[in-house]
N, C-alpha and C positions, 0 to 999 in steps of 0.2 A: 744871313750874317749872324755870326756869333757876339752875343753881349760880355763884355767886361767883368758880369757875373758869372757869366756859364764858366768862360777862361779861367776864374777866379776857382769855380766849384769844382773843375777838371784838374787845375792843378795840384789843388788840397788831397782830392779824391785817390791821383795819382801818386802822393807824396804818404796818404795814408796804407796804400794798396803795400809799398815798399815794407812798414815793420806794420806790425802786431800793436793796433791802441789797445793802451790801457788808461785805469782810472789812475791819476797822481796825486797823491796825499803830500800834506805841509800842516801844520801848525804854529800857532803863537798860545803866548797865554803873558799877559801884563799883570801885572798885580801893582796899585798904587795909582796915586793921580797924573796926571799926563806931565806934568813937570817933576815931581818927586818921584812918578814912580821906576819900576821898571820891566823887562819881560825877557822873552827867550821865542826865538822862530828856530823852526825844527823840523827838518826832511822826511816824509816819512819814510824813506830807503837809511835814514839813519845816519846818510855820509856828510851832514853838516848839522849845527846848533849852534846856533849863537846869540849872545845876549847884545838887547838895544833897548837905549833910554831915551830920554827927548834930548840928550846934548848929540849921543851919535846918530841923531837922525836930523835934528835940525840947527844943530851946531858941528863944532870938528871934536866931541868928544870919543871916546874910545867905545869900541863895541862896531857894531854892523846897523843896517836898518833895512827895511822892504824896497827901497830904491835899489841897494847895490843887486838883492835878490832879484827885480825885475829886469836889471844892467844886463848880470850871469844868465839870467833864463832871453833875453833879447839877443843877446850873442851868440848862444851856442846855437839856438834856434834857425840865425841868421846863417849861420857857417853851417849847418846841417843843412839846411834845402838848399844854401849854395851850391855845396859839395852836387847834392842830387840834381842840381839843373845843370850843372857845367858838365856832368857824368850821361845823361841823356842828352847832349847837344854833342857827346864824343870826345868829349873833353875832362877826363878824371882826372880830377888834381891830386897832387902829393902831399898839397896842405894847405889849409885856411885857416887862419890866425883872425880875432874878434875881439876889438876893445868897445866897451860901451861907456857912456857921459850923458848919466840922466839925471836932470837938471830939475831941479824942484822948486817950486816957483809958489808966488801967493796964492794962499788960499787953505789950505795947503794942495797946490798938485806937481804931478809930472807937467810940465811945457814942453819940453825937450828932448827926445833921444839922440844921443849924436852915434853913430859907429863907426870904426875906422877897423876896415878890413883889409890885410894883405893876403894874397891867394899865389900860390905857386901851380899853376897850371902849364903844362908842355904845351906848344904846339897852339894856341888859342891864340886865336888876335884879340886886340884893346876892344875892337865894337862887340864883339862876339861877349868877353868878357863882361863890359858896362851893360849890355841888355842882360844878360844872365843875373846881375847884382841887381838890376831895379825889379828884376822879376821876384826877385829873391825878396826885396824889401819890401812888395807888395803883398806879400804872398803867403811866408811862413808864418806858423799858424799863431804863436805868439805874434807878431807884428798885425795879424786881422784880430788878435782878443787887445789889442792897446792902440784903437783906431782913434782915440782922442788927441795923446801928443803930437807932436808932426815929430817926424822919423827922419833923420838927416843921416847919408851914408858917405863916406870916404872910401876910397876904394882902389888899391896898388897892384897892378900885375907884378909877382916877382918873376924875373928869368933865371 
């Protein structure tokens, strides 16, 4: 009998065999005290920067924070192994769509990811689809690096 790790370790293995890992760089840099001050996170591919203070991260001030960044990286994560599992089970979809709602709670942490996915897949039934999404939620590799939140998935076949 195979354990829930091995499945776990076959899938990643599987999932990594697909593209070429590499190492991913990011940065911050704050300058100032945690209420006055302020900072800048920054991609190292260069395609985003953006400045975040304590109001846009623990208020509704203006600017981004590392919440929305972990939202963007849980999504696309989420829709990329989707994509690959629904594609190995014969079913390539036309599109997968990825909203994320990560909820920050006391302490300061993550409590919550919520996602709400729509998928345009031909040809796929609802059960086929729903196991392919919790495989997916289990599994992609961000969702196994932020095993602390609990992870809540929505999830729409479009026709």
């Amino acid at each position: 009998m195979i354990s829930d790790w091995h499945r776990k370790k076959q899938l990643l293995h599987d999932f990594q065999k697909e593209a070429e890992m590499a190492i991913r760089n990011a940065s911050a840099v704050w300058n100032g005290t945690l209420k006055e001050g302020e900072g800048t996170m920054k991609l190292g591919s260069g395609a985003f920067e953006g400045a975040f203070t304590f109001a846009s991260r623990f208020e509704e001030g203006p600017g981004t924070n590392p919440e929305e960044l972990v939202g963007a990286a849980q999504a696309g994560c989420f829709s990329m192994f989707l994509a690959s599992v629904l594609t190995d089970a014969g079913y390539p979809p036309v599109q997968v769509r990825t909203s994320a709602k990560v909820h920050l709670g006391d302490g300061p942490r993550i409590t919550l990811i919520e996602l709400d996915t729509e998928a345009e897949v031909p040809n796929v039934d609802e059960k086929t689809f729903l196991e392919s999404v919790d495989k997916s939620k289990k599994n992609c590799p961000i969702s196994l690096a932020l095993t602390g939140p609990e992870l809540r998935v929505s999830a729409r076949l479009v026709k």
